[in-house]
LUMKE-565616 format. One line per 10 residues: their letters; for each residue x, y, z of C-alpha. Coordinates in nm, 3 decimals. Layout:
N
a	X:Y:Z  ...
% end
This chain:
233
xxxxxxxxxx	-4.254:-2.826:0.649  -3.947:-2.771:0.467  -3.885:-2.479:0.239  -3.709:-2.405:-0.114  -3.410:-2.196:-0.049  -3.327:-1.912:-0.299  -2.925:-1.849:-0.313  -2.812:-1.536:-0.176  -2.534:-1.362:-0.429  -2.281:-1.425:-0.195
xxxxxxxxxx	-2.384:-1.785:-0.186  -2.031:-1.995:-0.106  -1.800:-1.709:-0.148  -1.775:-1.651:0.179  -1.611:-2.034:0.216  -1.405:-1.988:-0.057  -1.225:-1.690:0.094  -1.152:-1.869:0.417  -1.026:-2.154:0.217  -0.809:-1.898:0.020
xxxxxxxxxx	-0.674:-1.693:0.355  -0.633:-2.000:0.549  -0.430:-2.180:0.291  -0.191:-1.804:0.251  -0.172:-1.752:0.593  -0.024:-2.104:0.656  0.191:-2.185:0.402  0.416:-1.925:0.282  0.558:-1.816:-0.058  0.911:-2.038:-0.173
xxxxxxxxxx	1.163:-1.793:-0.109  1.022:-1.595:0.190  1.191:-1.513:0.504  1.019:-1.626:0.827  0.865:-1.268:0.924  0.957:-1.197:1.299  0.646:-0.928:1.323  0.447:-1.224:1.300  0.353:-1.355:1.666  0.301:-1.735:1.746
xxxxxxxxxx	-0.089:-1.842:1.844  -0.439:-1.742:1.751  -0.502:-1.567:1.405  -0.801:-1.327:1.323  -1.093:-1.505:1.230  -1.129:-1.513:0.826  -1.529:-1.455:0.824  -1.507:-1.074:0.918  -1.289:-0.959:0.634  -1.488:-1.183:0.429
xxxxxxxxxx	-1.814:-1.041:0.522  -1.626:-0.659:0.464  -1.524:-0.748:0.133  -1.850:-0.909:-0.008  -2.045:-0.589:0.162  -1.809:-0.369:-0.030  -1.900:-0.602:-0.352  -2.262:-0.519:-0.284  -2.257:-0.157:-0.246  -2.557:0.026:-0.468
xxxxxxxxxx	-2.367:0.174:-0.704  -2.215:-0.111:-0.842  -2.402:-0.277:-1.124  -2.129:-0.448:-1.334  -1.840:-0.476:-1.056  -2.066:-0.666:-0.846  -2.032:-1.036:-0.645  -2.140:-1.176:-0.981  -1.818:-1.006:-1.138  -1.605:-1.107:-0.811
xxxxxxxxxx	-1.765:-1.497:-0.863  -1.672:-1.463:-1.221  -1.358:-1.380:-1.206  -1.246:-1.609:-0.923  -1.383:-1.920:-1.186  -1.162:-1.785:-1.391  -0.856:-1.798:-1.153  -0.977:-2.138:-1.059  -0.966:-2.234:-1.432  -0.620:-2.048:-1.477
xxxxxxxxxx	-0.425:-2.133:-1.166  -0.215:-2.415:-1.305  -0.053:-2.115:-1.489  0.032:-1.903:-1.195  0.317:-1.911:-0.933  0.103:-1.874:-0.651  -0.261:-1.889:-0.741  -0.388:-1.835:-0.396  -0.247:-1.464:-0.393  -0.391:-1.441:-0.712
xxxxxxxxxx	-0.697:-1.534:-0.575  -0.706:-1.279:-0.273  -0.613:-1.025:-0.550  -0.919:-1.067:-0.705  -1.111:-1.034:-0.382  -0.951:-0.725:-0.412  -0.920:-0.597:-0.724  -1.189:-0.382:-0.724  -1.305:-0.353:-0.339  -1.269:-0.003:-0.315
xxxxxxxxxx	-1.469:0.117:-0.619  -1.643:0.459:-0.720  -1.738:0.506:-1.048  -1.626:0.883:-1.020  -1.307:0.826:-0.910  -0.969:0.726:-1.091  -0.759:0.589:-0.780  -0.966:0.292:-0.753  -0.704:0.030:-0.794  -0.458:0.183:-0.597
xxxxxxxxxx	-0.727:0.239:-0.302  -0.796:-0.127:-0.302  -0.422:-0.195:-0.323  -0.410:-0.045:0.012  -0.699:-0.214:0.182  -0.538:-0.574:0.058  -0.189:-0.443:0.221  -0.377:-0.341:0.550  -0.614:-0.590:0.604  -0.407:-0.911:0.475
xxxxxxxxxx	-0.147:-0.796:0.704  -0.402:-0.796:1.035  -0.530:-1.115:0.902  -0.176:-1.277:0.947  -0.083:-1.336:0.524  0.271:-1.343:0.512  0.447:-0.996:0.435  0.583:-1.167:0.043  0.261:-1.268:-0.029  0.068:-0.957:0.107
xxxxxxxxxx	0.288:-0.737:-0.130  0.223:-0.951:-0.374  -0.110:-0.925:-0.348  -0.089:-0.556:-0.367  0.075:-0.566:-0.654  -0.115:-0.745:-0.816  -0.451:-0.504:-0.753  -0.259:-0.199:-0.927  -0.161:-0.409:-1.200  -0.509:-0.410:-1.316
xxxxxxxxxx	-0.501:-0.068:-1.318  -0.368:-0.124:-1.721  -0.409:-0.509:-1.746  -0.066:-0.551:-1.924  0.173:-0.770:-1.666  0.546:-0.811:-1.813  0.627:-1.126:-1.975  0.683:-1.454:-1.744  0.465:-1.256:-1.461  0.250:-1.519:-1.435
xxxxxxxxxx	0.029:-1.419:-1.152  -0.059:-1.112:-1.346  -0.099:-1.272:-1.649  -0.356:-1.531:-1.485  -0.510:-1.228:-1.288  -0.537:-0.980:-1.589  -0.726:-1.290:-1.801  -0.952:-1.351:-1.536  -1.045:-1.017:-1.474  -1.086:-0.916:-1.881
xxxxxxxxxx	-1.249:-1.287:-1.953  -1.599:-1.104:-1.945  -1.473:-0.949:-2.324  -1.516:-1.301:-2.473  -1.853:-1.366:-2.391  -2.144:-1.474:-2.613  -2.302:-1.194:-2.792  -2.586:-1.179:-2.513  -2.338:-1.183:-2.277  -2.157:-0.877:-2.372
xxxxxxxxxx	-2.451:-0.654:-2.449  -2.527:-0.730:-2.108  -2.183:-0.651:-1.916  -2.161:-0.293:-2.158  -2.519:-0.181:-2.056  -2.385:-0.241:-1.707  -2.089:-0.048:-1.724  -2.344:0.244:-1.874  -2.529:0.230:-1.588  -2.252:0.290:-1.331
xxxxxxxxxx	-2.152:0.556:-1.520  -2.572:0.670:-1.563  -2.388:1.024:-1.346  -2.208:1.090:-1.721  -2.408:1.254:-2.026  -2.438:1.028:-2.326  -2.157:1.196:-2.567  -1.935:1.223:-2.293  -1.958:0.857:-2.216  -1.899:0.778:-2.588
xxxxxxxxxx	-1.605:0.927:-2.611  -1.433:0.770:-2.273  -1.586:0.427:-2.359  -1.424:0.460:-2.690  -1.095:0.537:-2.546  -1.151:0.283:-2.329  -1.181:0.054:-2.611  -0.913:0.206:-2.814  -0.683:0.139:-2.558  -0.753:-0.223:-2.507
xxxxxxxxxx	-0.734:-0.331:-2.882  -0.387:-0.165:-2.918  -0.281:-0.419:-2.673  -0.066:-0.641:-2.841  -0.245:-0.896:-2.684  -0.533:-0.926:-2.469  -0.474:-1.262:-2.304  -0.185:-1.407:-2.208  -0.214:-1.742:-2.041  -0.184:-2.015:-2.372
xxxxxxxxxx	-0.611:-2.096:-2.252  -0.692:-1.739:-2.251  -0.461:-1.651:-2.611  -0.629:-1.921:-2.774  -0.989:-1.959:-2.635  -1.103:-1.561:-2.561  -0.873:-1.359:-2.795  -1.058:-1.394:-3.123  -1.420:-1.322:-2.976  -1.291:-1.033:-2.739
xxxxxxxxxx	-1.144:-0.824:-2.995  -1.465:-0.900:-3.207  -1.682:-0.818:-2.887  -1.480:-0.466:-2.851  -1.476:-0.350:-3.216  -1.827:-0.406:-3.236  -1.898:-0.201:-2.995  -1.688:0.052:-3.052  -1.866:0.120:-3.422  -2.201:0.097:-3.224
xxx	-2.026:0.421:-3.021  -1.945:0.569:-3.351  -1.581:0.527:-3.262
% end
């Protein structure tokens, strides 16, 4: 007798990083040096740094940087990567983008920066690409890449996309954020969340890939002023 499976969370994401590292590992960045450190043969197996990251995804205090956020925003890069220079480091940047993450703690970014540098290296990613990886994770520390950095501008979309959703969809990614911060007293978290918000519409622009400009600008900067006079801000 057969039975119905029920997805897990992590259902296919664990393929789609070992199509992502396999594809960096073995075909370098235009431009980059053949890296002597790097030893002819056998490379690390992809499914244990896959399973590390996706457990890190999971941990229980996550409830809006979750797989469903890591899923999300690798659509998104998916969607995007015609507009990048190298879309698969873009894509391992948003594996790790937010894999070391505390709600309490401000060096988040730069934490997870560190893990992409160690483990990409043991996994056998080129040295360019690794630091470009890296550099990528800190840049979403502020979401604002210079102009013509085109991995960070298809990153920094993907990663703020979640602004533009549907009415529904927004009340439901800001009650999530809440809860991670549930530690933080109510007027407290009103008046981060309101910088927070503050911040991000004196952006001169949210999005800057032409899709993102033209498809998620108008309804993000709704999404975020709304709530901001729900916060009183």
């Amino acid at each position: 007798m057969s039975t119905a499976h029920t997805p897990r969370p992590d259902d296919g994401l664990l393929e789609r990083w070992t199509a992502t590292l396999t594809r960096a590992r073995a075909h370098p960045r235009s431009g980059d040096a053949p890296d002597p450190a790097r030893a002819p043969g056998p490379v690390p197996d992809p499914t244990p740094y896959g399973e590390n990251l996706l457990a890190r995804w999971a941990e229980p205090q996550r409830r809006y940087h979750t797989t469903a956020h890591l899923r999300a925003v690798l659509d998104h890069v998916d969607a995007l990567a015609g507009h990048a220079a190298d879309p698969d480091a873009v894509r391992l940047a948003a594996w790790f983008h937010d894999a070391v993450y505390r709600p309490d703690r401000s060096e988040n970014e730069e934490r997870s920066a560190r893990l992409a540098e160690r483990a990409l290296t043991e996994a056998g990613v080129p040295a360019g690409r690794t630091a470009e990886v890296a550099r990528l994770v800190r840049l979403t520390t502020g979401h604002d890449p210079a102009d013509g950095d085109t991995n960070g501008e298809t990153l920094c979309d993907a990663d703020l996309a979640v602004l533009a959703g549907s009415p529904e969809e927004y009340a439901h990614y800001a009650a999530a954020v809440r809860q991670e911060y549930g530690f933080v007293p109510d007027d407290a978290f009103r008046t981060g969340r309101a910088a927070v918000l503050r911040q991000l519409l004196a952006l001169p622009r949210l999005f800057r890939t032409p899709h993102g400009r033209a498809r998620w600008e108008p309804t993000a900067r709704h999404n975020l002023r709304g709530e901001l006079d729900l916060l009183g801000g």
